[in-house]
Phi, psi and omega in degrees: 000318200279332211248330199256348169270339173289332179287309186309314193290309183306316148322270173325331190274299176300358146286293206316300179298340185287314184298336167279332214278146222234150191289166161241145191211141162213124164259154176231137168238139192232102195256094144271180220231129154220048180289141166295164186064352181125325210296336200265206189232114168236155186193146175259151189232114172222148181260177202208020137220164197250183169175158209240155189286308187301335180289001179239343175254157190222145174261099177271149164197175186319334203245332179246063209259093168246123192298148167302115185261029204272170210257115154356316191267352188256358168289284191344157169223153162242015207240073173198176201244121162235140215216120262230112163232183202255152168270154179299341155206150149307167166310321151288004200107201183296164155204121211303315196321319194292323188281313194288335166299314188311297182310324198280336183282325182276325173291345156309300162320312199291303189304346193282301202273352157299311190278335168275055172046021165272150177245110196306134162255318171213186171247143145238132187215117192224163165258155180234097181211147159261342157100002201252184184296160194041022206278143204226357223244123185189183203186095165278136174243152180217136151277114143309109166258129178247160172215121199204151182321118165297133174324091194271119208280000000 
């Protein structure tokens, strides 16, 4: 009996820790271009630094509605990876070849931060167009969100 509460309390106290331990999250974004002829920029994006949200943010209210004065250039970062993919079309048109090239770099990606025990959590995905006469101008973006164990320092 004395032996079956100790086993019970050891469970439980190595549950109790799987239940603290806290996530890491990184995005890679992935921008093609779906300007015609060729003209546009497409890039896979990961950053290779961090920067905290609160250095950056301001609290407005009925009494303080004062604008966020934080300075543009301490957002910026220079320390990240772009990684070169093809655009969605050519002078000929779409050319599927460019997307499944696009796709086999990015399932690379993917699989590179699988083994390093990041795990995809989520997808995000938009169009950017304006849609009006002549319009030449558009942009698909995809967010990757990983997610993995944070590391303990």
């Amino acid at each position: 009996m004395k032996n079956s509460f100790y086993l019970f309390l050891f469970l439980v106290s190595g549950s109790a820790s799987l239940f603290s331990q806290v996530m890491e999250y990184q995005t890679v974004t992935v921008i093609e271009s779906i300007v015609p002829n060729g003209l546009g920029r497409s890039r896979m994006i990961s950053t290779l630094e961090s920067r905290d949200y609160k250095d950056f943010t301001s609290t407005r209210s009925e009494e303080d509605d004062s604008r966020n004065t934080s300075d543009r250039s301490s957002i910026r970062l220079k320390n990240f990876e772009e990684t070169k993919l093809l655009n969605f079309f050519n002078i000929g048109g779409i050319r599927f070849q460019n997307i499944a090239a696009n796709d086999a770099v990015v399932t690379s990606k993917i699989n590179e931060m699988a083994e390093e025990g990041w795990e995809l959590a989520f997808v995000n995905s938009g169009v950017e167009s304006y849609g009006g006469d002549g319009d030449d101008n558009g942009i698909y973006v995809t967010r990757y969100i990983f997610r993995r164990l944070k590391q303990q320092e």
